[in-house]
C-alpha positions as CSV (number, residue, x, y, z in Angstrom):
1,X,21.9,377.7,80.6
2,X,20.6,379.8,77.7
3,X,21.3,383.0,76.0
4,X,18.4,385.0,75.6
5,X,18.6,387.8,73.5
6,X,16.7,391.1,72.7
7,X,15.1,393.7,75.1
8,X,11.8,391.9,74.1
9,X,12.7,389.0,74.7
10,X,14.4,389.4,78.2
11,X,11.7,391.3,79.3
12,X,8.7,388.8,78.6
13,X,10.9,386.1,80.1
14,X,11.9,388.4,82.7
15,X,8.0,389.3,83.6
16,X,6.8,385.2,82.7
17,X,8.3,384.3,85.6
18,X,8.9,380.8,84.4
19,X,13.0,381.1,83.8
20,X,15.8,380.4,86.3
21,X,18.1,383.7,85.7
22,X,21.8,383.9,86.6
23,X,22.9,387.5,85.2
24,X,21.4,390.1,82.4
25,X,24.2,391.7,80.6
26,X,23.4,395.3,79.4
27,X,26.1,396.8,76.7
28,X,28.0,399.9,78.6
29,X,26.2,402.8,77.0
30,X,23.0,401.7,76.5
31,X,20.5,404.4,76.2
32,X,19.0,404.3,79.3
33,X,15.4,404.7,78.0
34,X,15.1,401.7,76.2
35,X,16.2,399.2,78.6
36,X,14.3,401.2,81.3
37,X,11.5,398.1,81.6
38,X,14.0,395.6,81.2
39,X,16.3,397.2,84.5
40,X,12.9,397.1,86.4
41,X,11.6,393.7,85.6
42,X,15.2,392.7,86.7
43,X,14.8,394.5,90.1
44,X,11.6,393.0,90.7
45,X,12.6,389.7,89.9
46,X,15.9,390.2,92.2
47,X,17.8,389.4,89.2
48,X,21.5,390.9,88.8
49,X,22.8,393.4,86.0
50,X,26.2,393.4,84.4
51,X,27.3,396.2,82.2
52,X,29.5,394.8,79.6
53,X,31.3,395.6,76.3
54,X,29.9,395.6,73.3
55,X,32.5,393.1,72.2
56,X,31.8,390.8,75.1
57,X,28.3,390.7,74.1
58,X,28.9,390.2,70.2
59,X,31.2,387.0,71.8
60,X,28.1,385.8,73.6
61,X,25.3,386.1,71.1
62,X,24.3,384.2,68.0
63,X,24.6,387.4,66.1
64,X,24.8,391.2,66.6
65,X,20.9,391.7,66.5
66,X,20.8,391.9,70.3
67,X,20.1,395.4,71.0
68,X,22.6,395.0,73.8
69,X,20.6,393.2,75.9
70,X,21.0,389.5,77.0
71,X,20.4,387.2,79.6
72,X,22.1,384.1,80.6
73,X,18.9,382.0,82.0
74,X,17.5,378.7,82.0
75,X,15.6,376.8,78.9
76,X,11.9,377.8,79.1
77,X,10.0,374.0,80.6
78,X,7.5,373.0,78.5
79,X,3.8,373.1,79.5
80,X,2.4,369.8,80.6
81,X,-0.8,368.9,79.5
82,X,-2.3,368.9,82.8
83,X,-1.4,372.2,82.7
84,X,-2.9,373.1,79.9
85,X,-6.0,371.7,80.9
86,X,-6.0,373.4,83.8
87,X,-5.7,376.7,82.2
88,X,-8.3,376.1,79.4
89,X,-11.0,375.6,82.1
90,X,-10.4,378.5,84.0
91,X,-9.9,381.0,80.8
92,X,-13.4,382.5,80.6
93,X,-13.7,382.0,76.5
94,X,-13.8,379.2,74.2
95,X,-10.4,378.3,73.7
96,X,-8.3,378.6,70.1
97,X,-4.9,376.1,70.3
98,X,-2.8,375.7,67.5
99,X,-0.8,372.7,66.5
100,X,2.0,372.4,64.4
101,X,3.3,369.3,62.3
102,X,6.5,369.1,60.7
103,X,8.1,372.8,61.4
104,X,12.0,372.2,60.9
105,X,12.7,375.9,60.8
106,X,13.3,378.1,64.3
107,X,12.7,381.2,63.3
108,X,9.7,379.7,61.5
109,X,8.5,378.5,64.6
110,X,9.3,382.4,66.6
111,X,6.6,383.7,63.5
112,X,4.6,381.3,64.3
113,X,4.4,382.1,67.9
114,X,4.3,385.7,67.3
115,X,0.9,385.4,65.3
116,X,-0.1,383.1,67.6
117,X,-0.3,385.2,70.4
118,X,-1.4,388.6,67.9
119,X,-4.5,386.5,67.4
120,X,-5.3,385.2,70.9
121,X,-4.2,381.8,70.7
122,X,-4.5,380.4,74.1
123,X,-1.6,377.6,73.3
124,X,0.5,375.9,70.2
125,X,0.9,372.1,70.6
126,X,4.3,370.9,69.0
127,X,5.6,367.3,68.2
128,X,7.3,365.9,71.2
129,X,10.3,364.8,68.2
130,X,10.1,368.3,66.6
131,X,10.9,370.0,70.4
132,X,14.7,370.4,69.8
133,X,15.0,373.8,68.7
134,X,17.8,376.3,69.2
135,X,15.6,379.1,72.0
136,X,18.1,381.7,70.8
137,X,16.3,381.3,67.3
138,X,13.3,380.8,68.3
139,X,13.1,383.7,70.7
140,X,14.6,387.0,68.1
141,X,11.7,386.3,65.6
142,X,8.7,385.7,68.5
143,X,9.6,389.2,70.2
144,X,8.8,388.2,73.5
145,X,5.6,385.8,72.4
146,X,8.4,382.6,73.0
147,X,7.6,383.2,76.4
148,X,3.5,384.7,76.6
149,X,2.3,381.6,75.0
150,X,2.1,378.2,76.6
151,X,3.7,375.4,74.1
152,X,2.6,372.0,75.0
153,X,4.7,368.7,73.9
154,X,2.4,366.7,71.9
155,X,3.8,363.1,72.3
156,X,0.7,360.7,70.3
157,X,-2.5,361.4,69.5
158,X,-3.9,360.7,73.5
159,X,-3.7,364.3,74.4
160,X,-5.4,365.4,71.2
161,X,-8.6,363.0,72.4
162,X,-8.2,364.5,75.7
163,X,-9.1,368.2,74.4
164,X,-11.8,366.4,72.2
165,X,-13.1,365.4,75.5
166,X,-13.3,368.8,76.8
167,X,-15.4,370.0,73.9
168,X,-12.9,371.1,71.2
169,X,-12.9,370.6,67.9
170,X,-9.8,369.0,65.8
171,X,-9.4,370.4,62.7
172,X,-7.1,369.1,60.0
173,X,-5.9,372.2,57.5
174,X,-4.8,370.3,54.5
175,X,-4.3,371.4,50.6
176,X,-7.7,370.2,48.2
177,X,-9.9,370.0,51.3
178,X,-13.3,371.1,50.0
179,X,-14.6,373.2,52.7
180,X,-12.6,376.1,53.2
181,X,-11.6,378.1,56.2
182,X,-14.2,380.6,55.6
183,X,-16.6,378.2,55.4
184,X,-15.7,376.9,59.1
185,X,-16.9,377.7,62.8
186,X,-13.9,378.9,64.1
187,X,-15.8,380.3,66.9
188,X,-16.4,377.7,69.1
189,X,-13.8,375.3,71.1
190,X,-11.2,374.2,68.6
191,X,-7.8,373.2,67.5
192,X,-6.5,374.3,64.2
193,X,-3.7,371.2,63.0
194,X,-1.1,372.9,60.2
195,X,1.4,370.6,58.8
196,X,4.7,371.2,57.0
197,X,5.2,372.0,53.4
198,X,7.2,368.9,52.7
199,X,4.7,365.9,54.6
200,X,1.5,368.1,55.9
201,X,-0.5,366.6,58.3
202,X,0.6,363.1,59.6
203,X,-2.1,360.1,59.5
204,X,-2.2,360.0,62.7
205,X,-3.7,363.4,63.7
206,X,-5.6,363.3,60.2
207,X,-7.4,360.3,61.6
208,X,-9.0,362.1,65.1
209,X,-9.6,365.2,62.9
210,X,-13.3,366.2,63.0
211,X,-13.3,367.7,59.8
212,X,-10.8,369.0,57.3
213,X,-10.4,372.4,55.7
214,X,-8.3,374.3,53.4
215,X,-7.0,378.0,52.3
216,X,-8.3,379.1,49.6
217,X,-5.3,379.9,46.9
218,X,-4.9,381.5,43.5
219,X,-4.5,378.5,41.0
220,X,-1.1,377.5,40.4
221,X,0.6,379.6,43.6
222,X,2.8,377.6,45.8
223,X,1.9,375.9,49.0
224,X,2.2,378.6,51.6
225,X,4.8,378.1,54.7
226,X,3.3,377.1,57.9
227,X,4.0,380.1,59.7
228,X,2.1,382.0,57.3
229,X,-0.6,379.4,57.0
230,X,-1.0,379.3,60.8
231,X,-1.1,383.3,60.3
232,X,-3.6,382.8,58.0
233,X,-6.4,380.0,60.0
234,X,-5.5,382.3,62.9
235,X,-6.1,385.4,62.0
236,X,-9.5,384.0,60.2
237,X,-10.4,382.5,63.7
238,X,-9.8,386.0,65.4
239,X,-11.9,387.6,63.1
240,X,-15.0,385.4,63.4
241,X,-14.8,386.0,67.2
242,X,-14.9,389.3,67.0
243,X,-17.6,389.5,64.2
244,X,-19.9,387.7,66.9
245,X,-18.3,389.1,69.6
246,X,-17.2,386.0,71.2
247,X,-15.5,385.9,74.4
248,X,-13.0,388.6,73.9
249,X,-9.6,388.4,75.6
């Protein structure tokens, strides 16, 4: 079992249904206003609700940035990729997936996750190797998004042709490409591949890319982190949709 921390957290795991819970600890004198969602979700869900101490909480959590909320709950199962393409046929827009290479960081990943789902991002594909994270980590920095946006184990490069198959479009972000972001459609189908600073994009996904692209940088600036590249391609995607007015969520 898991410790889920953080009122936003527990909640969206508490509304995603997708989590086996055994209890949600509350700290004893919680302000009853701000954990009013989280006692109703937990009613709904027929979920129990332990008021604890402080200190028992403190013992229980990574750190004291809990808000005095937890839950002790299952891990959150990955989606297949059945599933996934299940839900891209049945989602009413073209679809925007994001897929990450080489993230080593959690709470890099919970950014990632949070900007993911800020910018309509209908899934983020991860390295089946790269898929043992701490949730706890993960979850504090992705402020309920850990549990809103569907992550998908990416094991070779099979399921990538798959969603080529169904019409999207791979492509690669890597440093000295020479079309740019801005320069791309980002408004039909398509899946936006980030690597890590330290390898980018592995050979393997580089060689099913469609196309490759970059973000523009001021000469001599560092290579940007991959949650704030994905931030970046993602947010540009969003506002390309929206521009043309393309299949709002």
């Amino acid at each position: 079992m898991e410790c889920l921390e953080g009122r936003q957290s527990v909640l969206a795991a508490l509304q995603g249904r997708s989590r086996r819970f055994e209890v949600i600890l509350i700290r004893q004198g919680a302000h009853e206003e701000k954990i009013r969602e989280v006692l109703e979700a937990a009613a709904a869900a027929r979920v129990p609700v332990k008021r604890v101490s402080g200190r028992e909480l403190d013992a229980l959590a990574h750190g004291a940035s809990h808000g005095g909320v937890l839950a002790v709950c299952s891990s959150k199962p990955p989606t297949t990729a059945d599933e996934l393409l299940q839900l891209l046929r049945r989602t009413g827009h073209q679809p925007l997936l994001l897929l990450v290479e080489g993230i080593e960081d959690a709470r890099n990943l919970g950014f990632t996750l949070r900007s993911a789902q800020a910018m309509g991002a209908d899934a983020v594909l991860i390295k089946k190797h790269l898929w043992d994270f701490d949730e706890t980590e993960v979850a504090r920095p992705a402020s309920g998004a850990l549990e809103r946006v569907p992550m998908v184990q990416v094991e070779d490069v099979k399921l990538l042709q798959r969603l080529k198959g169904e019409g999207l479009r791979l492509l690669g972000c890597v440093a000295g490409a020479k079309r740019s972001i801005y320069e791309a459609d980002l408004t039909a189908g398509v899946i936006l591949a980030i690597g890590g600073e330290k390898r980018g994009l592995s050979g393997a996904v580089r060689s099913v890319c469609d196309a490759l692209v970059s973000i523009p940088t001021v000469a001599g600036a560092p290579s940007l982190a991959l949650s704030h590249a994905a931030a970046v391609v993602l947010a540009e995607a969003r506002r390309q949709r929206i521009r043309y007015n393309i299949s709002e969520r």
